[in-house]
Every structure is written in structure tokens, then in C-alpha cells.
TIMARLUM-803405 format. One record per residue: residue in one letter; x, y, z of N, C-alpha, C in turn. Coordinates in steps of 0.001 Angstrom, whole numbers, padded with zeros to 6 digits, always signed. Example, Ala and Ser with C-alpha at 12.3 -4.5 7.8 and 13.67 -1.06 7.14 Angstrom:
2
A+013190-005690+007800+012300-004500+007800+013200-003300+007800/S+012850-002250+007080+013670-001060+007140+012900+000030+007870/
//
This chain:
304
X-067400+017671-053139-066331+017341-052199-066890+016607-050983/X-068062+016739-050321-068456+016390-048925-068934+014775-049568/X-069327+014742-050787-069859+013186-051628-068600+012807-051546/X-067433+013178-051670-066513+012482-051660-066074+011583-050231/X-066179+012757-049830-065633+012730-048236-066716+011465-047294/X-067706+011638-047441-068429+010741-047460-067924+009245-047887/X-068144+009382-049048-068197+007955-049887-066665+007351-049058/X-065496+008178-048657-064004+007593-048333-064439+006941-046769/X-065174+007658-045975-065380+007347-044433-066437+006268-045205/X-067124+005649-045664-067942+004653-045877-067187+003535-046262/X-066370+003702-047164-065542+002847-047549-064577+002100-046204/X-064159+003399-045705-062937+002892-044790-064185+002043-043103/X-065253+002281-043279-065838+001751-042610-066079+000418-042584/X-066451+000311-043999-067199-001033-044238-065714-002002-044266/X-064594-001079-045048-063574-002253-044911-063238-002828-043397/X-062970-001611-042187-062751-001922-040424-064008-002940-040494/X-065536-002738-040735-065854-003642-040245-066092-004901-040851/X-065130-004822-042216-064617-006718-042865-063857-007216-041911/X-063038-006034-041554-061356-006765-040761-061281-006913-039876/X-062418-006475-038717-062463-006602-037253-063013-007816-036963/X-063041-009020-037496-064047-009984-036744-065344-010192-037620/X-065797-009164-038355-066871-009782-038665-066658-010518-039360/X-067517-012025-039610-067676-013342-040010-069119-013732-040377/X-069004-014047-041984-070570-013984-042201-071210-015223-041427/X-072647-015423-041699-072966-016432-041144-072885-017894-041777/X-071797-018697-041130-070972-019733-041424-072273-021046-041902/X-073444-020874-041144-073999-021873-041602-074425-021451-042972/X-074354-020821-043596-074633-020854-045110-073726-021368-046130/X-072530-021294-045529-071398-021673-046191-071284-023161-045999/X-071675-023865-045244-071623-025382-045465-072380-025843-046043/X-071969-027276-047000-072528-028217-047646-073958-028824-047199/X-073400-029012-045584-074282-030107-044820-075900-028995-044690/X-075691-027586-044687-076694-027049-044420-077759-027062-045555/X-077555-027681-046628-078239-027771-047598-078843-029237-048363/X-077913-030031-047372-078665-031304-047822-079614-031974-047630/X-080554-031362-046819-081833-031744-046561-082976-031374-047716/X-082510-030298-048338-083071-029736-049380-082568-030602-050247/X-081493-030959-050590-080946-031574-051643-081914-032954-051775/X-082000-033713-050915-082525-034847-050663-083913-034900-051017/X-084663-033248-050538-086103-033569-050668-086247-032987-052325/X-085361-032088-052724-085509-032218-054097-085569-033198-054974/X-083862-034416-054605-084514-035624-055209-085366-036497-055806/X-085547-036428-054305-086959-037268-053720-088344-036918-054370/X-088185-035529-054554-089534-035199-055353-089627-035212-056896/X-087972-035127-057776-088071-034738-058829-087400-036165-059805/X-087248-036467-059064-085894-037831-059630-087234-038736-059091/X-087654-039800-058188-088324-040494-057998-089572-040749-057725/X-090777-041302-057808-091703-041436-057664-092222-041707-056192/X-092882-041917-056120-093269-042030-054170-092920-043556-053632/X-093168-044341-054923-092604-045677-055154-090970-046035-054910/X-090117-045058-055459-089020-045220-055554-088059-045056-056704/X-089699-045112-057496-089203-045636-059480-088452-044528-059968/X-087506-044247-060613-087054-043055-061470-088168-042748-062225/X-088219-041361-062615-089210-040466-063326-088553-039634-064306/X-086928-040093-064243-086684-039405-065883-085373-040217-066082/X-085149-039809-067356-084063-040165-068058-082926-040124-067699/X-082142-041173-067854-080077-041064-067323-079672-039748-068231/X-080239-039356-069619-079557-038515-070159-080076-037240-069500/X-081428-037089-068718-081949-035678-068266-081075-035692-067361/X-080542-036867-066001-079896-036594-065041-078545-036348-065405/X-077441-036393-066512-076273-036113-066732-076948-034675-066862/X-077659-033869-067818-077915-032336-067976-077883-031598-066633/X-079153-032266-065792-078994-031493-064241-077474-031753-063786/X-076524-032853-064226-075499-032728-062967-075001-031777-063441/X-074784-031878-065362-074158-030367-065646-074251-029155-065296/X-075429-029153-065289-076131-027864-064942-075662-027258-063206/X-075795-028221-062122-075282-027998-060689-073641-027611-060849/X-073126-028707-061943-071814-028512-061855-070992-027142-062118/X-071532-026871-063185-071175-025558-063402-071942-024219-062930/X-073122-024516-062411-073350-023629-061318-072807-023344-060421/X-071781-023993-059686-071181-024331-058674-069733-023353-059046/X-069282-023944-060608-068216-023449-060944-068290-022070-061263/X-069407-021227-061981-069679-020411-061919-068944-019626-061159/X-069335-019730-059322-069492-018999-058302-067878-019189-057862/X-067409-020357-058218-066241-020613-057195-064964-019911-057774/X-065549-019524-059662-064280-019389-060774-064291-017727-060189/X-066082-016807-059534-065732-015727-059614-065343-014988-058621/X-065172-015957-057418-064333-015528-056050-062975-015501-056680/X-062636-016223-057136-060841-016330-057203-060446-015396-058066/X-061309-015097-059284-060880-014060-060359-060833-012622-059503/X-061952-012521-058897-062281-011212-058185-061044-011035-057076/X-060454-012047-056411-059475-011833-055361-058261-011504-056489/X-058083-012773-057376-056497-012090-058149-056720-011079-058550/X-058084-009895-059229-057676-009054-059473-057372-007649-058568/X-058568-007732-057711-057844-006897-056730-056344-007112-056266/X-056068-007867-056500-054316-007953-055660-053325-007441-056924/X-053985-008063-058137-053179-007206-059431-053333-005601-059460/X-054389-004981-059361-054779-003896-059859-053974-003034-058245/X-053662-003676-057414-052998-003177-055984-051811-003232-056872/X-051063-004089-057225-049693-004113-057594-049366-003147-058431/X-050234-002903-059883-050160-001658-060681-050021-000529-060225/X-050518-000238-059393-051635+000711-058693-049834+001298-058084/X-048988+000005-057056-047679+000721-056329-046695+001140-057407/X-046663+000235-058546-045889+000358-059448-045637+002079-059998/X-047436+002183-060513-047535+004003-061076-047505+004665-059955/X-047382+004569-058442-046740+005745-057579-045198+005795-057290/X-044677+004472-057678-043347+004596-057540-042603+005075-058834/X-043184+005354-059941-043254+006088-061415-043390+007654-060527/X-044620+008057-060449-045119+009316-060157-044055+009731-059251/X-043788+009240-058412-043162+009751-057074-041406+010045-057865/X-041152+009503-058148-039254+009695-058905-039538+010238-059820/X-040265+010668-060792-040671+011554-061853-039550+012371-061827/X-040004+013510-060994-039470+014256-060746-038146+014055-060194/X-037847+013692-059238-036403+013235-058839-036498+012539-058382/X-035538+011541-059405-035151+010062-059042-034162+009971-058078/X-033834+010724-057287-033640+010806-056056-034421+010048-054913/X-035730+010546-055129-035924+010071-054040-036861+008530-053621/X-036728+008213-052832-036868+006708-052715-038420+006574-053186/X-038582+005058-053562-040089+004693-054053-040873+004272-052611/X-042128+004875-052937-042808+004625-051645-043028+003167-051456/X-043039+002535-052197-043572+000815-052186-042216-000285-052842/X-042261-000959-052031-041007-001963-052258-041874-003256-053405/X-041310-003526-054269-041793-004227-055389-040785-005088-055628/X-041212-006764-055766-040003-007533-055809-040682-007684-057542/X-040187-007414-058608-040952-007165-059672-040905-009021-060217/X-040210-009862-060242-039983-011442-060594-041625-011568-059883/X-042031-011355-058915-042910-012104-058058-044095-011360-058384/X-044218-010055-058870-045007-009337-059718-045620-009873-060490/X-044838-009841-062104-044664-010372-063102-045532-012072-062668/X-045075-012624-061350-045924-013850-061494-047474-013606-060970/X-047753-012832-060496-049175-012402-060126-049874-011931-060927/X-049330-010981-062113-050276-010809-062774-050225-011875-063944/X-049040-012878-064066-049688-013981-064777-050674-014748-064020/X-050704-015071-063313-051576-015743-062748-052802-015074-062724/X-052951-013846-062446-054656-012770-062883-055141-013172-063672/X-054210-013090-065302-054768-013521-066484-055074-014837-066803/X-054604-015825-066202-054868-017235-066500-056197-017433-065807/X-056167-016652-064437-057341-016790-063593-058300-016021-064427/X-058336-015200-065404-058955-014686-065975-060000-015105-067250/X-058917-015902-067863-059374-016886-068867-059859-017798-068758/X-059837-018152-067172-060865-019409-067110-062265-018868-066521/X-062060-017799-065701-063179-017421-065204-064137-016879-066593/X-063490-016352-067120-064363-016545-068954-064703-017533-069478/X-063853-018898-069556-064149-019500-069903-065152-020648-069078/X-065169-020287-067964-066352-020940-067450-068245-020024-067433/X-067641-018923-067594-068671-017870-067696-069589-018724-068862/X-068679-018661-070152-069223-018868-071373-070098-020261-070935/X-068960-021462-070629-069378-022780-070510-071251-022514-069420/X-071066-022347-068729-072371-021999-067791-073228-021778-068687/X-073024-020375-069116-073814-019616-070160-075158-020727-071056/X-074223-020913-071599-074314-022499-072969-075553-023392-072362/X-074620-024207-070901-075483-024763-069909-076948-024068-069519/X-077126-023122-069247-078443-022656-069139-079171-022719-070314/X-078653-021744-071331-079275-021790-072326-079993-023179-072922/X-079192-024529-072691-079818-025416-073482-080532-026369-072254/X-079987-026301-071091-080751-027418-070523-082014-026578-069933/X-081729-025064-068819-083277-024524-068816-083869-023889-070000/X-083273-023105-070902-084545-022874-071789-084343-023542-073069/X-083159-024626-073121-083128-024999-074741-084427-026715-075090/X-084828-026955-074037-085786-027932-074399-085226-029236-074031/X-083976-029631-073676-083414-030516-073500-084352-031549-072560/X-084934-030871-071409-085607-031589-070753-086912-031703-071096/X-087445-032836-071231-088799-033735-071987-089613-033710-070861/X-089114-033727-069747-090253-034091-068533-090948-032376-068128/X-092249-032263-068240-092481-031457-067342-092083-031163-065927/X-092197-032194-065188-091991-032226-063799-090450-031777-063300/X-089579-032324-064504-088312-032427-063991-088161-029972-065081/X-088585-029717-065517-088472-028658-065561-088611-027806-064611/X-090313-027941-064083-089965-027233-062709-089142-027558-061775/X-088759-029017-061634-087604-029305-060732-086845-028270-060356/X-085904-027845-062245-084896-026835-062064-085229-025864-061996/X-086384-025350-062450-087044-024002-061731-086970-023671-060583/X-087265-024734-059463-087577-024596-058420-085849-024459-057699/X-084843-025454-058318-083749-025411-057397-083202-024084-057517/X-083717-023926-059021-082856-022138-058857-083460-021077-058383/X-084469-021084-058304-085650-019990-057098-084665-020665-055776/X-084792-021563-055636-083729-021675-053765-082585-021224-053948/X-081646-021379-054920-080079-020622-055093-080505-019578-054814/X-081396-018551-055402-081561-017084-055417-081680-016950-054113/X-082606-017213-053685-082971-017211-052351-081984-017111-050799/X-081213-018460-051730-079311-018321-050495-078977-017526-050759/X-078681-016569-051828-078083-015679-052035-078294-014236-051469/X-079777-014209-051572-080476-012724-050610-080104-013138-049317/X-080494-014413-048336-080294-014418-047123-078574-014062-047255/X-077935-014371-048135-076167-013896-047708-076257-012529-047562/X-077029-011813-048475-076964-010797-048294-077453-009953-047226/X-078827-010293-046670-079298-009954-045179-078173-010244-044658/X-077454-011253-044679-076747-011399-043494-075584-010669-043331/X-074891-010176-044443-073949-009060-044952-074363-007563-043834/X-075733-007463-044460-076478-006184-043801-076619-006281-042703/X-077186-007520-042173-077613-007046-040418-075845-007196-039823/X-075082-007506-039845-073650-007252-039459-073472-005786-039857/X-073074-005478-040502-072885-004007-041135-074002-002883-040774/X-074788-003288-040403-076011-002236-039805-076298-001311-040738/X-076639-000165-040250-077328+000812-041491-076724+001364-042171/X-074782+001181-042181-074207+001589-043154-074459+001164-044496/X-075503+000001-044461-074682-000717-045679-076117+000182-046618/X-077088-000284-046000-078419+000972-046493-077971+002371-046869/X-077181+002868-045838-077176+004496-045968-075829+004389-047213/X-075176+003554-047459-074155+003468-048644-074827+003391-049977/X-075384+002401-049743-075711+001559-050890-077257+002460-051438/X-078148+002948-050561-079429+003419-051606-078861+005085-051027/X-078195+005533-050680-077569+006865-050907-076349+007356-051458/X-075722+006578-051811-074514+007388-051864-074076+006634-053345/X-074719+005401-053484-074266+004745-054818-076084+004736-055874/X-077225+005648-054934-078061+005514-056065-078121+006381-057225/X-077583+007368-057161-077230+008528-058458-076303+008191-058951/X-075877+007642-059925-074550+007381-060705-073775+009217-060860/X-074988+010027-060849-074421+011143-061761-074020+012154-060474/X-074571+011987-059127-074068+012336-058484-072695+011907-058005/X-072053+010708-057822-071026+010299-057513-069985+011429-058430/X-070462+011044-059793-069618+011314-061131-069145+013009-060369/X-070267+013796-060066-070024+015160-060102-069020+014999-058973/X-068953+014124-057695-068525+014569-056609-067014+014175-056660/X-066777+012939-057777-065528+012741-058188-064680+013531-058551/X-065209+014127-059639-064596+015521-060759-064746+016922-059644/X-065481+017050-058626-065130+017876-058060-064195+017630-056991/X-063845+016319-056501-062701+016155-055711-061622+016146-056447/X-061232+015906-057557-060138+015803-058554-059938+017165-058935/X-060593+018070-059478-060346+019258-059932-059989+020146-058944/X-060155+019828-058133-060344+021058-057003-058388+021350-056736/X-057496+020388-056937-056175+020530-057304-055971+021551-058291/X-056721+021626-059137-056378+022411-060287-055884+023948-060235/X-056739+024418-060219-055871+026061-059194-054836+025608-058865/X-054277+024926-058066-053101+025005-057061-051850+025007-058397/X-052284+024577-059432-051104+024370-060546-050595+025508-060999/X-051460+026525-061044-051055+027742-061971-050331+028860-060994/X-050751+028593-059382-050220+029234-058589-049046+028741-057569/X-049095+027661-057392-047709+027162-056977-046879+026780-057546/X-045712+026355-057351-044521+025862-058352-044773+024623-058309/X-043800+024396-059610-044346+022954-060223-043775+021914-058916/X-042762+021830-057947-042657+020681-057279-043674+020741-056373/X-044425+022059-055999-045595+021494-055016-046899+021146-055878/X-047074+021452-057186-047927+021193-057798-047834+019662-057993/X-046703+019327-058286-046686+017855-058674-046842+017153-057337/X-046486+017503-055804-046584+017041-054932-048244+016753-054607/X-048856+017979-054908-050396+018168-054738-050655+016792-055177/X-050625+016850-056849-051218+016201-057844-051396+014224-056799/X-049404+014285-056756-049807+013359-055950-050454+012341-054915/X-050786+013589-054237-051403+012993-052639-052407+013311-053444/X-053471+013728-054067-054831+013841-054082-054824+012249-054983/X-053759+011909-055958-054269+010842-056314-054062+009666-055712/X-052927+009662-055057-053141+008594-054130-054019+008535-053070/X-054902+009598-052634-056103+009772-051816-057144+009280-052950/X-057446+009498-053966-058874+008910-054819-058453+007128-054823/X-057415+006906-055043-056685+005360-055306-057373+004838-054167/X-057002+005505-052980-057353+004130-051628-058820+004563-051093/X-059257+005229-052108-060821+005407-052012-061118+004155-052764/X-060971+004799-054063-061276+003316-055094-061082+002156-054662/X-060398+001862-054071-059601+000319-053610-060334-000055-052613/X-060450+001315-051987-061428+000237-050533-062702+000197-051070/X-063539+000862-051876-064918+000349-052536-065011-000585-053067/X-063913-001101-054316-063715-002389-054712-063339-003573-053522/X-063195-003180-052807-062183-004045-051780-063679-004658-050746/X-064373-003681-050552-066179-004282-050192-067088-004846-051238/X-066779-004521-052233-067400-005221-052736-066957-006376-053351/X-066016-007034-053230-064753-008227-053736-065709-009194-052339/X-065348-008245-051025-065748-009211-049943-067870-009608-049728/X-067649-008638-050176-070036-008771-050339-070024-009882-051163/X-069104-010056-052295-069733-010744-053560-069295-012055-053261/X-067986-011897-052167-067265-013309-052072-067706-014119-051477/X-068849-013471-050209-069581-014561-049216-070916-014547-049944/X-071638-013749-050899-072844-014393-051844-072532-015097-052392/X-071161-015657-053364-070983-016939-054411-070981-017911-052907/X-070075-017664-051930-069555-018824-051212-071262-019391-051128/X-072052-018965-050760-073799-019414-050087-073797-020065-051497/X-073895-019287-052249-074361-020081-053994-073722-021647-054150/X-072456-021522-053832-071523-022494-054156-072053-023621-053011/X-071917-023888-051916-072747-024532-051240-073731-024935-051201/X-074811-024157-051869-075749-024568-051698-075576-025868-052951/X-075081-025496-054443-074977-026067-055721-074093-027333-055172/X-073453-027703-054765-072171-028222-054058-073117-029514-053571/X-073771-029140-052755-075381-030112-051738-075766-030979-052860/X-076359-030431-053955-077402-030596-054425-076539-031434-055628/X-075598-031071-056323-074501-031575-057369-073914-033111-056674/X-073257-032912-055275-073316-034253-054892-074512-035097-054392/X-075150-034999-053882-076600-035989-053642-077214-036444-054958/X-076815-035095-056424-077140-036170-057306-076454-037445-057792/X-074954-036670-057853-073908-037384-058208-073992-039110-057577/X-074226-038701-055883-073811-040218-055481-075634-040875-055813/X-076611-039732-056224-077772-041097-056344-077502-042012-058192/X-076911-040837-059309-076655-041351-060077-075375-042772-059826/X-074678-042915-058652-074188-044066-058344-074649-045014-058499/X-075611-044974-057509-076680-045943-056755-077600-046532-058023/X-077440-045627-058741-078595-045965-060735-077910-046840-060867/X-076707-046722-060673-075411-047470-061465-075336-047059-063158/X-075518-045826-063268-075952-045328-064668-074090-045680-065320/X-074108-046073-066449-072980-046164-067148-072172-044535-067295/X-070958-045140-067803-069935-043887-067302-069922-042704-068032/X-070437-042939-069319-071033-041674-070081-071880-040855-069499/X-072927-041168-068923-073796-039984-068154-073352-039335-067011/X-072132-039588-066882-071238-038833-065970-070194-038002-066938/X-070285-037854-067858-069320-036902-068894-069916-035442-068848/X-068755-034788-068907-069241-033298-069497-069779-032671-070499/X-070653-032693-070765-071524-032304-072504-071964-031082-072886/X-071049-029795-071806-070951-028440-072214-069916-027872-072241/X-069430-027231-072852-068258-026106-073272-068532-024223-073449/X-067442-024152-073617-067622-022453-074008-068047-022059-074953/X-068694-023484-076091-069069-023218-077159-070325-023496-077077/X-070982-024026-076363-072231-024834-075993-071934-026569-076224/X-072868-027243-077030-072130-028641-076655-071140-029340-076962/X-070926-029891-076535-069458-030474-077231-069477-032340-076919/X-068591-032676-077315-068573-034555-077874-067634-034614-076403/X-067925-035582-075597-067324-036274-074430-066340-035936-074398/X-065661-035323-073551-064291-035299-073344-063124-035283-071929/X-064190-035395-071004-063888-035113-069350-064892-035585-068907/X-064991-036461-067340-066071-036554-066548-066436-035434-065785/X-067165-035792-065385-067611-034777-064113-066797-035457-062620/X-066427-034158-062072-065377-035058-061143-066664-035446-060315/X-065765-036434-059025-065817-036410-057683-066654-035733-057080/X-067287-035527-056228-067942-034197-055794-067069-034334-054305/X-065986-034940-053845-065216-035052-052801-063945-034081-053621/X-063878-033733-054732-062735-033208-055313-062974-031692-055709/X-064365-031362-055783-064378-029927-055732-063743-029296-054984/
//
């Protein structure tokens, strides 16, 4: 019970301090903060000291793929992660306004539900759903063949992508320092205490849930069912606000990811301009299946 009690004041903490102002640190989230890197990557992996290209139009369509859907990756799993929290909220009022009239449909539903506008949210979850899969897969594919499937012939240009994705990782921990030093030692005393025992949580769950149980055999069933209620709508906006920190942790690590990929995807994009490489090496040549025959460019990098 006190693991419980705990874990709810942590939760309701970390959410006050999403909603009060705190604001991650914004320079990670811009484009411009990464194009200096972008440039000297180039510069080192694309050209010679001369100027000369050092690989192939077909290696540079793979890297744009590769940025591109890195990019998409991150951006498909902010939006999936926001529609579903807002779906799994909507369910969530739906089965208390069930629970709550159970018993007598008398009395009013705690949550007002315009159900037409429902019904369109959680279509929209699932569509957001299917693409965020289906870009999962497409990525997937993308790694597999351009970093470890051999695609790239150049040594140099291998570590290239070695190296750009050691720096993605890298944005991604500083998002996360930066998550932490805002949040101070809650996020430590949460995160390597209270979420490092899986099996402790488990016990402290089942002992906040059960602990209703007695009350069934000795009170009457409308306070029993009343019990039942409030304890579960007390575990619900536990759950919700844990998911609800971690929707927002994960949302400003893709945003750093996405930026950084974003930098680096356009500086190639506009140097493959400047190649004047023909319009095929600007096509998309991965799918959810792995490769696939031309069928879309790669946009814009002004249209992401």
C-alpha cells in the first residue's frame, strides 16, 4: 500500500511539474542547432578535401532513406503515443459511466461523452496506429539493409553512418539529462526506485487492489460496489498519470531525435541538389516489406 501511495504522489508530481512551465530545453528541438554537424558530416563523408564526391548517387539516395525515415520513425511515435493516451482516456470515461449506472441508472454519468466525436478519435488512434506500424516496419527494413545489409560499398561512408547514429544517441541522452535536471531528484528517486523491481510494484498493486476485498463480504452490496468504484477510479488516474509522463519524457526524446535527423536529411537533400543527381535518386526504395520498385519521392525537406 505505501508503494502505492508513493508511486500516485510521484506520478501526480512529475505530471504538476510537466504542467507548470516546465519547458524542455528548446535548443535541442531546432533544426538550426544541428546543422553545423550536419555540414561537417558532409563535408567529411560525402566529399573529399578537394571537393570531389567520394561515393555513389545510389549510396546517397540509401543515406537520404535512411535520415528520412529516421526522422519518421520519431515523428510517427509522438503522434501515435499522444492519440493513444487521449483514446485509452476516452475508454477509460466510457467504463465509469458503465460502472457508475450499473447499479442505478438513475444516477447521472460522471463524464459527459459526445460519443459521434468519440467514435472519431478512436478512428483516428487506429489509423494513427497503422501507420506508426507501418513506418516502424518501413525503418526496420531501412536499417537492416543499408547499416547492416551491405548496401554500402564504401568503407568510409559506413562509418559515416555509424558515426551519425552514435550523435542521434547522444541527442537523445542529453534530452534526457535535460528531462532530469528540470525534474530534479524525483525523476532518480522514481525511476531507479520505485520502477526498478518490476515484482515489487506488482505486489504493491495487488495489495492496493485487494485491500477492498474484505469490505465486500461485510458491507452491503451498494457500498461495496461504491468501494469497488473509487478504488478503481483511484488505480485509473494513477495509471494515467504514469503513462501520461512517460508519453511527455518520450515526446521531447523523439522531438531531439527528429531534429537532429531533420538537419542532417535536409543538408543532404539540398547537397544532392547541387549533384544535380537525376530524379530517381531521390525516390523511396524502402517499404514495410523491405525494398520495393520506385514509387514516391522523398519529399521536400521544407514539407516535413
Amino acid at each position: 500500500m505505501k508503494k502505492i501511495t508513493l508511486l500516485i504522489l510521484m506520478g501526480v508530481s512529475l505530471a504538476m511539474h510537466a504542467r507548470s512551465g516546465y519547458q524542455p530545453n528548446h535548443n535541442l528541438f531546432y533544426a538550426d542547432t544541428f546543422n553545423n554537424h550536419a555540414t561537417a558530416w558532409v563535408n567529411a563523408y560525402i566529399f573529399d578535401r578537394y571537393g570531389n564526391q567520394i561515393v555513389t548517387d545510389i549510396e546517397l539516395q540509401y543515406i537520404a532513406n535512411l535520415m528520412y525515415f529516421s526522422y519518421r520513425r520519431s515523428q510517427e511515435t509522438v503522434r501515435a503515443q499522444q492519440a493513444a493516451l487521449e483514446a485509452l482516456q476516452s475508454v477509460w470515461h466510457g467504463f465509469q459511466n458503465i460502472a457508475k449506472r450499473r447499479l442505478n441508472p438513475s444516477n447521472p454519468a460522471p463524464y459527459y461523452i459526445d460519443v459521434a466525436h468519440e467514435v472519431k478519435k478512436s478512428e483516428d488512434f487506429w489509423r494513427q496506429y497503422a501507420l506508426h506500424q507501418r513506418i516502424s516496419s518501413t525503418y526496420d527494413h531501412t536499417v537492416a539493409n543499408v547499416v547492416h545489409g551491405g548496401l554500402l560499398t564504401s568503407p568510409l561512408m559506413v562509418q559515416g553512418v555509424k558515426d551519425m547514429r552514435t550523435e542521434a544517441r547522444k541527442v537523445m541522452l542529453d534530452a534526457l539529462a535535460d528531462i532530469k535536471q528540470h525534474l530534479g531528484n524525483l525523476f532518480d528517486y522514481a525511476f531507479n526506485r520505485h520502477f526498478k523491481d518490476d515484482r515489487e510494484v506488482t505486489r504493491g498493486i495487488a495489495d492496493f487492489v485487494m485491500s477492498y476485498i474484505p469490505q465486500l463480504a461485510v458491507n452491503t452490496f451498494v457500498h461495496a460496489d461504491a468501494l469497488h468504484n473509487t478504488v478503481s477510479d483511484d488505480t485509473w488516474h494513477m495509471i494515467y498519470t504514469v503513462q501520461e509522463v512517460g508519453v511527455q519524457t518520450w515526446q521531447a526524446i523523439e522531438q531531439a531525435r527528429m531534429a537532429f535527423y531533420k538537419a542532417h536529411y535536409t543538408h543532404l537533400y539540398r547537397t544532392m541538389q547541387r549533384l544535380r543527381l537525376n530524379q530517381p535518386y531521390f525516390a523511396i526504395v524502402f517499404g514495410d516489406h523491405g525494398l520495393v520498385a520506385i514509387s514516391a519521392l522523398l519529399p521536400e525537406p521544407n514539407n516535413l
